[in-house]
N, CA, C and O atoms as a CHARMM CRD file, in Angstrom:
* protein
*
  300
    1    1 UNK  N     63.12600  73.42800 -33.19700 PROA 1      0.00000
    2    1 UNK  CA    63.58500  74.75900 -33.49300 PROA 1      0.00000
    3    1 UNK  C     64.13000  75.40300 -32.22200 PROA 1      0.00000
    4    1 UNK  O     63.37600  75.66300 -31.28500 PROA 1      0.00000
    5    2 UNK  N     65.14300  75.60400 -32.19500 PROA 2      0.00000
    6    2 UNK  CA    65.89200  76.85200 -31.39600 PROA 2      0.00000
    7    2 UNK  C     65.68100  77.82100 -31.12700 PROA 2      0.00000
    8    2 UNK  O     65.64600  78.50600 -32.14900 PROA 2      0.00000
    9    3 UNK  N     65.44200  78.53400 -30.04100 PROA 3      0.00000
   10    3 UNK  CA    65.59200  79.71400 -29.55100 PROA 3      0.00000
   11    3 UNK  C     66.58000  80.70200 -29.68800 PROA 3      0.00000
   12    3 UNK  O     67.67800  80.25600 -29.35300 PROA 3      0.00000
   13    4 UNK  N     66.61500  82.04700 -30.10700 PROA 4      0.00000
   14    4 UNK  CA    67.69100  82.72800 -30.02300 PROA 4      0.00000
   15    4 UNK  C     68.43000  82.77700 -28.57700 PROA 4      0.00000
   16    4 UNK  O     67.84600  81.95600 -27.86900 PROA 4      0.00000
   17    5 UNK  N     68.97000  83.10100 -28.20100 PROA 5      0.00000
   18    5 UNK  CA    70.06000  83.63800 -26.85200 PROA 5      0.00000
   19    5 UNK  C     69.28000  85.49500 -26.90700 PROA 5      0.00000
   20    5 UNK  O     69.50000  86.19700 -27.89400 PROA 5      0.00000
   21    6 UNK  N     68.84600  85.76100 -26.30900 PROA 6      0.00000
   22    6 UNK  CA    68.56400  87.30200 -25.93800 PROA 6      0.00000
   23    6 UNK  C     69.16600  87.75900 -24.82300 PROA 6      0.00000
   24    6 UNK  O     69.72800  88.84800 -24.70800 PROA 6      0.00000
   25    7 UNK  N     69.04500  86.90600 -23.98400 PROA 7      0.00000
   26    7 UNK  CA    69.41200  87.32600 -22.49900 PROA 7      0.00000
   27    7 UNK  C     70.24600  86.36300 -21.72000 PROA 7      0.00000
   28    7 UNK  O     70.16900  85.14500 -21.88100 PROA 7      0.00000
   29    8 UNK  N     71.08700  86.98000 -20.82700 PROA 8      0.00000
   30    8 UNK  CA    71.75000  86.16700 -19.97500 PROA 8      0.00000
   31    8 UNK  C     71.52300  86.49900 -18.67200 PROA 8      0.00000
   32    8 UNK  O     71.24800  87.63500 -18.28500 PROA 8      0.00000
   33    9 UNK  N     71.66900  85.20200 -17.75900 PROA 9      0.00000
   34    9 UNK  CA    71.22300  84.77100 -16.27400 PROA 9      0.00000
   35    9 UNK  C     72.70400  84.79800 -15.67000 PROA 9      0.00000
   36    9 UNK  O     73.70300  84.07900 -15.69200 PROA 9      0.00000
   37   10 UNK  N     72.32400  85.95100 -15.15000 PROA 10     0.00000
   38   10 UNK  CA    73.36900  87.04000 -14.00700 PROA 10     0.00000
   39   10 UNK  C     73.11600  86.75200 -12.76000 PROA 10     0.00000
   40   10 UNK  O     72.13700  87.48300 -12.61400 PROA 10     0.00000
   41   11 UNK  N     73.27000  86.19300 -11.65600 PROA 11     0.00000
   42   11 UNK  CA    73.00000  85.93800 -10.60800 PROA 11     0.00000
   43   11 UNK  C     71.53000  85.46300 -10.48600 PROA 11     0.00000
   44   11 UNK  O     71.23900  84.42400 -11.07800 PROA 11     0.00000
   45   12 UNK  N     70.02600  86.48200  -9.37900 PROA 12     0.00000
   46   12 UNK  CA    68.99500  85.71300  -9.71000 PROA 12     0.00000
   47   12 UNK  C     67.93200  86.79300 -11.06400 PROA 12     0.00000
   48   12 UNK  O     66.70500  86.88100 -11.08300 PROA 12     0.00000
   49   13 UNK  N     68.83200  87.40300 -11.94900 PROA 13     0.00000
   50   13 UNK  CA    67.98900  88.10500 -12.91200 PROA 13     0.00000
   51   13 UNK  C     68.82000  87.62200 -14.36200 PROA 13     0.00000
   52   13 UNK  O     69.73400  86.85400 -14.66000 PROA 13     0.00000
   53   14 UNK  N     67.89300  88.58400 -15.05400 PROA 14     0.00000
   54   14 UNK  CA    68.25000  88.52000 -16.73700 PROA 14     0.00000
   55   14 UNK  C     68.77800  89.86000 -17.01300 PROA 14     0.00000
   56   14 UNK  O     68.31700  90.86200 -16.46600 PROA 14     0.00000
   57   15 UNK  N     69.97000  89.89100 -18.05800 PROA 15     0.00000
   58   15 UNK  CA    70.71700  91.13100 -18.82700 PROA 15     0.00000
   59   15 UNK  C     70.41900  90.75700 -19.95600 PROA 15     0.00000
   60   15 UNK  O     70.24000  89.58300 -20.27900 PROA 15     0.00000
   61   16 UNK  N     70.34000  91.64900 -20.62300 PROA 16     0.00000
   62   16 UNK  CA    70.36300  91.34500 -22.50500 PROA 16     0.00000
   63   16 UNK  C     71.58900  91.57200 -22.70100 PROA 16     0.00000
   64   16 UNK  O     72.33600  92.35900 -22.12100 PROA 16     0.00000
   65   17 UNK  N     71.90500  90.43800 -24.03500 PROA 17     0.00000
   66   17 UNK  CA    72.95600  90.21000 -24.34700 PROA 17     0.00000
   67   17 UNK  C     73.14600  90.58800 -26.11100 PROA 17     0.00000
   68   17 UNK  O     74.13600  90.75700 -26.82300 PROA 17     0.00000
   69   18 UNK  N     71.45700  90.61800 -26.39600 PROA 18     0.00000
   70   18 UNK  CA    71.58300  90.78300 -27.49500 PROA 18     0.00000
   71   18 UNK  C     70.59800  92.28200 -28.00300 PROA 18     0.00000
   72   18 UNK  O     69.93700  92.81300 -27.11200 PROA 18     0.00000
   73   19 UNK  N     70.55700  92.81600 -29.24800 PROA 19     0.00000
   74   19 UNK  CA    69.89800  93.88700 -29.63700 PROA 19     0.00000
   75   19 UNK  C     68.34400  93.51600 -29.51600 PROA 19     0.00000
   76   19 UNK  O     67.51600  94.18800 -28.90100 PROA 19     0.00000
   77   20 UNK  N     68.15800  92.61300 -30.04400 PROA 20     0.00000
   78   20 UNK  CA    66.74700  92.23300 -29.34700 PROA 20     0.00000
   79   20 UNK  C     65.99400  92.30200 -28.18800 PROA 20     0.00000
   80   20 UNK  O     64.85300  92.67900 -27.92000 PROA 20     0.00000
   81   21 UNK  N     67.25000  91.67800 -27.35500 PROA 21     0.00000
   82   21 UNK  CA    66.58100  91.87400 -25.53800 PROA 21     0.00000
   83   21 UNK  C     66.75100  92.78800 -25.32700 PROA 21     0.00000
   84   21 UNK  O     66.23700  92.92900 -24.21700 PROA 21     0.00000
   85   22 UNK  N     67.28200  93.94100 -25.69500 PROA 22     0.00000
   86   22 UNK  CA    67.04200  95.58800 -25.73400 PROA 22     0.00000
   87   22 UNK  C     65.73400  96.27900 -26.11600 PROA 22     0.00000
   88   22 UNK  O     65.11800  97.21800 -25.61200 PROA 22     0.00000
   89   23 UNK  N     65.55300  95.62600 -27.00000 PROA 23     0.00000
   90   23 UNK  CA    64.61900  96.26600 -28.19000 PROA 23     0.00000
   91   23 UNK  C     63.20200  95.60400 -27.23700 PROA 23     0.00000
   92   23 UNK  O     62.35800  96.38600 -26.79900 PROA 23     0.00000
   93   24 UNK  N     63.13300  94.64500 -27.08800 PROA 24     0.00000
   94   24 UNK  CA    61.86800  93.77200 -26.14300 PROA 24     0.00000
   95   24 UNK  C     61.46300  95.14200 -25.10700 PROA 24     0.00000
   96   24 UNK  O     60.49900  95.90200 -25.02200 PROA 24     0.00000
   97   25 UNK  N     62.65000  94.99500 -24.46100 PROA 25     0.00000
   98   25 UNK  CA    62.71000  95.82400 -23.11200 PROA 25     0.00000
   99   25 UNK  C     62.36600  96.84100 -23.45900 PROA 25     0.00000
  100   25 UNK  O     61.35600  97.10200 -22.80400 PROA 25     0.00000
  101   26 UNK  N     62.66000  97.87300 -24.32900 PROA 26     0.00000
  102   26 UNK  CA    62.26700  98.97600 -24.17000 PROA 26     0.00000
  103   26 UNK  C     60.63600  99.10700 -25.14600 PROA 26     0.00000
  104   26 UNK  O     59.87000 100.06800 -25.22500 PROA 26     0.00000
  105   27 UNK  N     60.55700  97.88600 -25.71100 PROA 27     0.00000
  106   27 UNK  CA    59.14200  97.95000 -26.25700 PROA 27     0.00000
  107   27 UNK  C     57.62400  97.64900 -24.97500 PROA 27     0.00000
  108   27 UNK  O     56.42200  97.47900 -25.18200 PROA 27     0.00000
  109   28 UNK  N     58.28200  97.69000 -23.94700 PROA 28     0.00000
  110   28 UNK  CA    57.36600  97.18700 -22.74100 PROA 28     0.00000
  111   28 UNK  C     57.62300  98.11000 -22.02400 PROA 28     0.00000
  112   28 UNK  O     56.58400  98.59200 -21.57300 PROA 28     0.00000
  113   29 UNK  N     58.95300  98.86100 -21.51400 PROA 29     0.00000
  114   29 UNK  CA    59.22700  99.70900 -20.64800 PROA 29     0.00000
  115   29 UNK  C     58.62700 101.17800 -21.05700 PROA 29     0.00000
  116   29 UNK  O     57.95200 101.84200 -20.27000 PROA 29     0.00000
  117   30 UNK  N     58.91700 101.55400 -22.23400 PROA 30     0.00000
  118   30 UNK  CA    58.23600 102.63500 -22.36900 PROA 30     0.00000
  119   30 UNK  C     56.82700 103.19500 -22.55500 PROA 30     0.00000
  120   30 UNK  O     56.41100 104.30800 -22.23200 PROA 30     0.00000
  121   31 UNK  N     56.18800 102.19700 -23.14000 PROA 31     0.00000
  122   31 UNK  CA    54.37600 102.21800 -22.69500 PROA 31     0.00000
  123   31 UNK  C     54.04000 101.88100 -21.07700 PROA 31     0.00000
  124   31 UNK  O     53.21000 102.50700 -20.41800 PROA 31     0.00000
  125   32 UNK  N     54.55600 101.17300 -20.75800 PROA 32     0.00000
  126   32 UNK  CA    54.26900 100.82100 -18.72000 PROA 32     0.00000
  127   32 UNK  C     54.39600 102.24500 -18.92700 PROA 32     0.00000
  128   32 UNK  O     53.42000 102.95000 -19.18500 PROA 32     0.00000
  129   33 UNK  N     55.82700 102.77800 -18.79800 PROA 33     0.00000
  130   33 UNK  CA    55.75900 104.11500 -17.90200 PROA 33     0.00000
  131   33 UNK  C     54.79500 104.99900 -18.15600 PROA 33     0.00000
  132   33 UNK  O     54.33600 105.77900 -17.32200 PROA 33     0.00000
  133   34 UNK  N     54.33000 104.87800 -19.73100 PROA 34     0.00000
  134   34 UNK  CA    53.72000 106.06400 -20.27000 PROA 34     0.00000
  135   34 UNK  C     52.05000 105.81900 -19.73700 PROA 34     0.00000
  136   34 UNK  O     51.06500 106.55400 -19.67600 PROA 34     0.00000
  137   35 UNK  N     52.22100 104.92200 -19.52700 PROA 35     0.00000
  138   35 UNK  CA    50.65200 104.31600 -19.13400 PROA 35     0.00000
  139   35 UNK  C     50.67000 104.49800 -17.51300 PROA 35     0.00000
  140   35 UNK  O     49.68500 105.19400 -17.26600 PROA 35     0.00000
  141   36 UNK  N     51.11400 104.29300 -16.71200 PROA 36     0.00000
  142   36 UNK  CA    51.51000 105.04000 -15.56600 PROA 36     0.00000
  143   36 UNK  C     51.51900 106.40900 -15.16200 PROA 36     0.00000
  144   36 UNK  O     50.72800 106.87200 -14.33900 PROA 36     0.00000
  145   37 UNK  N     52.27500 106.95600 -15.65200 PROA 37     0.00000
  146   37 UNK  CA    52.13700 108.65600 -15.58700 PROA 37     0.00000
  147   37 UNK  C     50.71400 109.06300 -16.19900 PROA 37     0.00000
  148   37 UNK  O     50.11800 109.97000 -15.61800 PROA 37     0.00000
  149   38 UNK  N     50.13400 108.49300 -17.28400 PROA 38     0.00000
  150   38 UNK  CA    48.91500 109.00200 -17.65400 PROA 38     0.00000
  151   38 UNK  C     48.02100 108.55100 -16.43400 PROA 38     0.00000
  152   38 UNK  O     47.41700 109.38100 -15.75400 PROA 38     0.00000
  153   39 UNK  N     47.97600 107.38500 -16.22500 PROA 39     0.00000
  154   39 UNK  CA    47.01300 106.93200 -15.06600 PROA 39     0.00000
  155   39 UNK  C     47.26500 107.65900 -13.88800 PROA 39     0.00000
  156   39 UNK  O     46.44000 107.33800 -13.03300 PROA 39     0.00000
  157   40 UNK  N     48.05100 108.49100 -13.49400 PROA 40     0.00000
  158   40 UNK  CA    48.53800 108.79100 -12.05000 PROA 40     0.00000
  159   40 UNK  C     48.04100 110.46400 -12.47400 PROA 40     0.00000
  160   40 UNK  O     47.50300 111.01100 -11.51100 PROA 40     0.00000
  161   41 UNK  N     48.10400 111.10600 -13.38300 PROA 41     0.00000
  162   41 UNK  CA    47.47600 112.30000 -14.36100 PROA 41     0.00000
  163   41 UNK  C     45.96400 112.23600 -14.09800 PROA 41     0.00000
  164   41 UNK  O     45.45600 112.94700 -13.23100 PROA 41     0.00000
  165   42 UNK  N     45.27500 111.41800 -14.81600 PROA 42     0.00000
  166   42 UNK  CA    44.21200 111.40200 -14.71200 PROA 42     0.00000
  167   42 UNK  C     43.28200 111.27500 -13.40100 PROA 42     0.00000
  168   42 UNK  O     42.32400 112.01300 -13.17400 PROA 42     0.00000
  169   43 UNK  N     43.87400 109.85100 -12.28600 PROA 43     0.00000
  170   43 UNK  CA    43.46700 110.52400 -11.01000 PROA 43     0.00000
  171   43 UNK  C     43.63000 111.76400 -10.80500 PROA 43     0.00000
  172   43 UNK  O     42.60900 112.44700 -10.71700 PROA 43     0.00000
  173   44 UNK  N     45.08400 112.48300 -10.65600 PROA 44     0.00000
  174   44 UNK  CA    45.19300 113.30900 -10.23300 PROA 44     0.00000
  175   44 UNK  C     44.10100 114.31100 -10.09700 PROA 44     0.00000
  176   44 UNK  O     43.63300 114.76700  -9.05300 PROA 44     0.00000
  177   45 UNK  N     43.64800 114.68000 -11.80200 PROA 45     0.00000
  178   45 UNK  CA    42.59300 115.06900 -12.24100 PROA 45     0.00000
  179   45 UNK  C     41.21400 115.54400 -11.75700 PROA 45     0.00000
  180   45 UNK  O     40.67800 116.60300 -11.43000 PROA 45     0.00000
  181   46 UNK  N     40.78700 113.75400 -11.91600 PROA 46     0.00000
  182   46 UNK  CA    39.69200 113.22000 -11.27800 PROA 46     0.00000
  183   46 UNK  C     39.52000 113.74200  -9.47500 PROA 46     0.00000
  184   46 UNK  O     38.47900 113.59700  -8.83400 PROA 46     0.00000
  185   47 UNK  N     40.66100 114.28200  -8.98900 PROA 47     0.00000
  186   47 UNK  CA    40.77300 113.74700  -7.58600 PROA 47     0.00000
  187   47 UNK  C     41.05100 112.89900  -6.43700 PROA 47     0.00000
  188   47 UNK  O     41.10500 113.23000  -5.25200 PROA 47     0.00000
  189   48 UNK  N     41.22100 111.73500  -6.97500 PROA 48     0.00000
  190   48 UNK  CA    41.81600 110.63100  -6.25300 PROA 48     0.00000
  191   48 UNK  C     43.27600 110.43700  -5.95800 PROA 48     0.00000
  192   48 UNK  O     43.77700 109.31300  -5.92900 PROA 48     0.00000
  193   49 UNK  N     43.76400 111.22800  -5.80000 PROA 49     0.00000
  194   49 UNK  CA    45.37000 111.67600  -5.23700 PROA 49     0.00000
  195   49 UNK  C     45.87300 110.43700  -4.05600 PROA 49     0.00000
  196   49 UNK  O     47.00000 110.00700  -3.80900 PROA 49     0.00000
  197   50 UNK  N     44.60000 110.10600  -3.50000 PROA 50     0.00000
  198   50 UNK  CA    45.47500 108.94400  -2.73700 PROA 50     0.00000
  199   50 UNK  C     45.43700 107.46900  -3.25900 PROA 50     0.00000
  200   50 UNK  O     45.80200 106.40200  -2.76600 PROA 50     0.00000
  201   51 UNK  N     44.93600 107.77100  -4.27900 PROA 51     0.00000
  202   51 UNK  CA    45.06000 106.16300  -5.50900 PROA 51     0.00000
  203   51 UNK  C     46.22000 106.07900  -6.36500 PROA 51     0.00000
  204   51 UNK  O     46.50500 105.02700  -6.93800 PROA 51     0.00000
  205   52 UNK  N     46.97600 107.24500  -6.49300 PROA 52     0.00000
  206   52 UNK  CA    48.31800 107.01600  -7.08500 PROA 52     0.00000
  207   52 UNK  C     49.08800 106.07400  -7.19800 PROA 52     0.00000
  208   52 UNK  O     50.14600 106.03700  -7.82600 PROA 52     0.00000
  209   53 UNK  N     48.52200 105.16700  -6.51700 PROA 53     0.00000
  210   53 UNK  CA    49.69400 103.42000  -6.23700 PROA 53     0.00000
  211   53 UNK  C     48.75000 102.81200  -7.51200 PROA 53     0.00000
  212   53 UNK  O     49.32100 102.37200  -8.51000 PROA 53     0.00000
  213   54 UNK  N     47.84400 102.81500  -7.45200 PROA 54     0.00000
  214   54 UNK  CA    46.93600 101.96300  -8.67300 PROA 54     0.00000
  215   54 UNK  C     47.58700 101.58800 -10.16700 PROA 54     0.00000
  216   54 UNK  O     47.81000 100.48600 -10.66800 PROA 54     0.00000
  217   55 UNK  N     47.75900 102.66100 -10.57600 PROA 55     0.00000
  218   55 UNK  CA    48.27700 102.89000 -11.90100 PROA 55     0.00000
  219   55 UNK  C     49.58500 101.83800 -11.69700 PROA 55     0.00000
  220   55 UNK  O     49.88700 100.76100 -12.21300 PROA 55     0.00000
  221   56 UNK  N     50.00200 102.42800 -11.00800 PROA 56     0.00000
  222   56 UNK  CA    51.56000 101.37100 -10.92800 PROA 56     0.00000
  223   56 UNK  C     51.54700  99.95600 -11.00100 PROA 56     0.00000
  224   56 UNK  O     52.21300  99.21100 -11.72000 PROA 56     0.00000
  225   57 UNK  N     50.17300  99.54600  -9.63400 PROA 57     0.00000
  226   57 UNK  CA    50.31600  98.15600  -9.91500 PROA 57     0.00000
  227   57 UNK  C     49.45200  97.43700 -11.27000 PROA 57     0.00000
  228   57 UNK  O     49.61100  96.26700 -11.61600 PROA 57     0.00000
  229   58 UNK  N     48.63100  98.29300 -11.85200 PROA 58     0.00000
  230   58 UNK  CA    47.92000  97.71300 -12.72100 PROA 58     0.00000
  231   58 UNK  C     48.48100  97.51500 -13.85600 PROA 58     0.00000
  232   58 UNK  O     47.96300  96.93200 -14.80800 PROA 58     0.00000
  233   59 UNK  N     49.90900  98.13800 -13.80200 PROA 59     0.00000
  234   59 UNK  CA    50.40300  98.20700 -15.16400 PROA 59     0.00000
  235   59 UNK  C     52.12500  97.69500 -15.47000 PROA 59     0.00000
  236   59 UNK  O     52.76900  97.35800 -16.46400 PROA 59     0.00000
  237   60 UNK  N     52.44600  97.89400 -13.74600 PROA 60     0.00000
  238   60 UNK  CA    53.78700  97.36500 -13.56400 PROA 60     0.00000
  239   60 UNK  C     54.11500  96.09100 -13.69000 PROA 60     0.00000
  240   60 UNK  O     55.05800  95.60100 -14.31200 PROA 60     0.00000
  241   61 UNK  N     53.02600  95.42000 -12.87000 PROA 61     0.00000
  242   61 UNK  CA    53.05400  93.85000 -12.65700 PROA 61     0.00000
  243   61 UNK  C     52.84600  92.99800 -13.88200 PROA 61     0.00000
  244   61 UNK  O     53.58700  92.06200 -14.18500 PROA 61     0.00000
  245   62 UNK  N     51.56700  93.46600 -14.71100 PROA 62     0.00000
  246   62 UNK  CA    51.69600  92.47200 -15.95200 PROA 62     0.00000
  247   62 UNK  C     53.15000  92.77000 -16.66000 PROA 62     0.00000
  248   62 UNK  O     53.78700  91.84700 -17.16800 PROA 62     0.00000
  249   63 UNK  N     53.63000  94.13300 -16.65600 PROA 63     0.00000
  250   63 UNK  CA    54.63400  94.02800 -17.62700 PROA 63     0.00000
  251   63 UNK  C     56.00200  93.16500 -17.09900 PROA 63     0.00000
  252   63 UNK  O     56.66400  92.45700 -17.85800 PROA 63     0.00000
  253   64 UNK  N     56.28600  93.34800 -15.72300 PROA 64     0.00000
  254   64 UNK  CA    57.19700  93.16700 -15.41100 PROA 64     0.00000
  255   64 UNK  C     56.99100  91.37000 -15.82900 PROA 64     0.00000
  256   64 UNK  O     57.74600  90.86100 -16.65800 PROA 64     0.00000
  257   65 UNK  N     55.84900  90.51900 -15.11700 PROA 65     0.00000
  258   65 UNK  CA    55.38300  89.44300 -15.49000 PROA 65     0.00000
  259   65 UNK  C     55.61100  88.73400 -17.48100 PROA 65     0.00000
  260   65 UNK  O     55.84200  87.68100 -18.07400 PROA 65     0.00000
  261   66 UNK  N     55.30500  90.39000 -17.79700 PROA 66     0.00000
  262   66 UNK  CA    55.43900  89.89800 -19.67600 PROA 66     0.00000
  263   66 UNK  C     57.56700  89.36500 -19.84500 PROA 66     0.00000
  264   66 UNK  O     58.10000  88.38300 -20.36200 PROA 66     0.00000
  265   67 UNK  N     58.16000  90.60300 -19.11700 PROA 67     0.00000
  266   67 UNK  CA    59.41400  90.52200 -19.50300 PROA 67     0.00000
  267   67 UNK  C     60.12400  89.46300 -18.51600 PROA 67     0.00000
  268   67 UNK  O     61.31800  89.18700 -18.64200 PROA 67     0.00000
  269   68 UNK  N     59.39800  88.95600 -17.64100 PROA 68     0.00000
  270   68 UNK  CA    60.42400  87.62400 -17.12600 PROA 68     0.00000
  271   68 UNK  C     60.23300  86.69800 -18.01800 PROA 68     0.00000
  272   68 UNK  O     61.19200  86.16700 -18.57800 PROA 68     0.00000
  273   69 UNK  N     58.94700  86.36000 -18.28700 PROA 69     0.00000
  274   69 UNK  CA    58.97400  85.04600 -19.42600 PROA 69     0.00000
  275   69 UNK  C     59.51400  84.98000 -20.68400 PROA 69     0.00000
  276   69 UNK  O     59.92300  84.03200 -21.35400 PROA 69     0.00000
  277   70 UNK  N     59.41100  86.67100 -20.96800 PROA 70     0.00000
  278   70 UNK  CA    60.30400  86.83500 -22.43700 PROA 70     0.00000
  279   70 UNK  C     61.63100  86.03000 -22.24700 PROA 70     0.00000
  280   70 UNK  O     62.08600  85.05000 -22.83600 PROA 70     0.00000
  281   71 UNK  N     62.16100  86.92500 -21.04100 PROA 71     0.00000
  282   71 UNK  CA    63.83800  86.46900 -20.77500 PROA 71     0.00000
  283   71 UNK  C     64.21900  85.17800 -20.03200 PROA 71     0.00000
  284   71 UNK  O     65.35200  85.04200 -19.57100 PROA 71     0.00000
  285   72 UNK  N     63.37800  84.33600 -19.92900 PROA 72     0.00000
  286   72 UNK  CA    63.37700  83.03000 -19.41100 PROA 72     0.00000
  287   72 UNK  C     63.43800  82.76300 -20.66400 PROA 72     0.00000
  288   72 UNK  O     64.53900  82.86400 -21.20400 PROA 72     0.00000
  289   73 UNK  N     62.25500  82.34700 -21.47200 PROA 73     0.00000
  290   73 UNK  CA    62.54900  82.10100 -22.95000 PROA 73     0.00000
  291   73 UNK  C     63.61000  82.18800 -23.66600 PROA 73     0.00000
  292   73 UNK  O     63.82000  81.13500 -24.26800 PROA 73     0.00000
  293   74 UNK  N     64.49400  83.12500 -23.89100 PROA 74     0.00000
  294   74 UNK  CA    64.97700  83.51000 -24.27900 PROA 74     0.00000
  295   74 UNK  C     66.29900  83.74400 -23.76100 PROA 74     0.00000
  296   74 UNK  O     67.03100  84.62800 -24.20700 PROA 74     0.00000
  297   75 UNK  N     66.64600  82.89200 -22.74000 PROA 75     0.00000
  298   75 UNK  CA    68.00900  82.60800 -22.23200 PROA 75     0.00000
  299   75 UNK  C     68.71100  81.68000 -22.27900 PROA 75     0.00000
  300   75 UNK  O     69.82400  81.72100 -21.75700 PROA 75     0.00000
């Protein structure tokens, strides 16, 4: 079985080529962020103002990690 084509290999990254690799992307991009700003909120909150990097990496890295393999897959 075949793989669709979602994405295309642009120099050393991935573009979507198709409505899907759109749709992927923004199904990952917009919870990271939202999960980010809440986490960076809630320190805030809490007090921990100089933990603000946390949120980012705890939430940036798996995703960014989820959407390379998508678009490897899928190229």
């Amino acid at each position: 079985m075949q793989r669709e084509k979602w994405f295309d290999k642009i120099a050393w990254g991935y573009m979507p080529c198709h409505w899907k690799g759109v749709a992927v992307m923004a199904a990952v991009i917009f919870p990271t962020a939202a999960a980010i700003f809440v986490g960076q909120t809630v320190l805030d909150y809490l007090g921990y103002r100089s933990a603000d990097w946390l949120p980012f990496f705890a939430f940036f890295v798996p995703a960014l990690l989820l959407l390379e393999r998508v678009a490897r897959r899928h190229s």
